[in-house]
One Martini backbone bead per residue (centre of mass of N, CA, C, O) as a GRO file, in nm:
protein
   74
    1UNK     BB    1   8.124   9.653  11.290
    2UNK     BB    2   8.091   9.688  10.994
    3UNK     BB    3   8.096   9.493  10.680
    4UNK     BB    4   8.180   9.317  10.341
    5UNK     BB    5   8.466   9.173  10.387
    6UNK     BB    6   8.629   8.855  10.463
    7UNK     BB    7   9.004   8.796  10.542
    8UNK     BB    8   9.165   8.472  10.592
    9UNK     BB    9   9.544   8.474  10.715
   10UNK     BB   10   9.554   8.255  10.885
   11UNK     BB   11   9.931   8.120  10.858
   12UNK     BB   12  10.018   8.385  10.729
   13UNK     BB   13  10.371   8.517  10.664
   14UNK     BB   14  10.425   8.791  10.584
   15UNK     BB   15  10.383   8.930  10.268
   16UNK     BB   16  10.146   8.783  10.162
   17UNK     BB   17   9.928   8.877  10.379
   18UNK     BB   18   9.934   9.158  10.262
   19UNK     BB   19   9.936   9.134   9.945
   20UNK     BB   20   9.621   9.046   9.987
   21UNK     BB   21   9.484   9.222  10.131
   22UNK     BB   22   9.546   9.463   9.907
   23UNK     BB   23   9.415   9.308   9.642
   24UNK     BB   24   9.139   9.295   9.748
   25UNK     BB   25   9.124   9.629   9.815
   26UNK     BB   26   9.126   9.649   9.481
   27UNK     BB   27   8.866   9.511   9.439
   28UNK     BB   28   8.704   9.749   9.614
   29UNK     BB   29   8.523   9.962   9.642
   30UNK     BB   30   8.444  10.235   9.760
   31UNK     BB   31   8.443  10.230  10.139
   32UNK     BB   32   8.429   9.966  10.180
   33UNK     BB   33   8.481   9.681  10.433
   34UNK     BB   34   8.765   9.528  10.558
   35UNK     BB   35   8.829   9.216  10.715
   36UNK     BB   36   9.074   9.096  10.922
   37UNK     BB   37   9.269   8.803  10.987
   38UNK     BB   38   9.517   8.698  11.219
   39UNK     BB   39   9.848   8.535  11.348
   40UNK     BB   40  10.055   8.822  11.263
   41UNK     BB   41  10.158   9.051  11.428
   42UNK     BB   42  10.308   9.204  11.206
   43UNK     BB   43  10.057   9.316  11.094
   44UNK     BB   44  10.008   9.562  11.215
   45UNK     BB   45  10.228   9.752  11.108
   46UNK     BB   46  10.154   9.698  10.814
   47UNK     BB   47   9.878   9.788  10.794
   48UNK     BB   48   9.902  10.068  10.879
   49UNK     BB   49  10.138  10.169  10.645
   50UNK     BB   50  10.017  10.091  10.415
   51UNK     BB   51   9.735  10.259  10.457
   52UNK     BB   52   9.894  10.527  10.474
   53UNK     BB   53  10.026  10.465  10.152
   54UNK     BB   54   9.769  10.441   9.997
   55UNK     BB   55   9.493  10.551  10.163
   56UNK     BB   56   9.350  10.409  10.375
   57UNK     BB   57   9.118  10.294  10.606
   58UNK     BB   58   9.227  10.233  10.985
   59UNK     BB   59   8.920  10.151  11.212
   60UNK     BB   60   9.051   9.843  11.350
   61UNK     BB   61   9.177   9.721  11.631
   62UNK     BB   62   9.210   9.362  11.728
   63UNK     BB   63   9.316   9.134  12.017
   64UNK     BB   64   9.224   8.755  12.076
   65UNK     BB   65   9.433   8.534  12.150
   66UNK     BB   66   9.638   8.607  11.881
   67UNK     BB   67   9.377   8.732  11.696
   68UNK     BB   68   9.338   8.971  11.456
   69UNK     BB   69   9.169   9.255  11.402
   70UNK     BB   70   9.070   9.449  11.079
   71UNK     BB   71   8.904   9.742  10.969
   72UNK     BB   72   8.941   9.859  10.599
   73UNK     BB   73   8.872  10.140  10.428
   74UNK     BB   74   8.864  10.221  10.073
   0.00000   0.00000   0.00000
C-alpha cells in the first residue's frame, strides 16, 4: 500500500510514541497515509483506539518478527 510519510518510533514506548504518532497525524494534509513503525506491541490497541476517537482510518496492521506497521489514514 502507498503511503505519504514514515515514522518511525521503534524504542519508544507508553505514551510518547503515541503522543508523536498523532501530533504527525495532526500536521498532515486531509487524505495522506502515515505509516508507523515500532516495536511496542501495546501500540496495537492505542493506534486502533486512538484512531476510532479521532476520526482517522487504520488502513493496514501488519506484524513482522516483533515489528509493528500501521498505515493510517488522515
Amino acid at each position: 500500500m502507498k503511503f505519504d510519510k514514515t515514522l518511525d518510533v521503534k524504542g519508544l514506548v507508553g505514551r510518547r510514541a503515541s503522543i508523536i504518532t498523532f501530533n504527525t497525524l495532526e500536521h498532515m494534509l486531509e487524505g495522506e497515509k502515515l505509516r508507523v513503525i515500532t516495536n511496542d506491541i501495546a501500540m496495537r490497541e492505542s493506534i486502533s483506539s486512538n484512531c476510532d476517537s479521532l476520526g482517522y482510518k487504520l488502513l493496514e496492521t501488519k506484524e513482522d518478527e516483533g515489528i509493528l506497521s500501521f498505515i493510517i489514514q488522515k
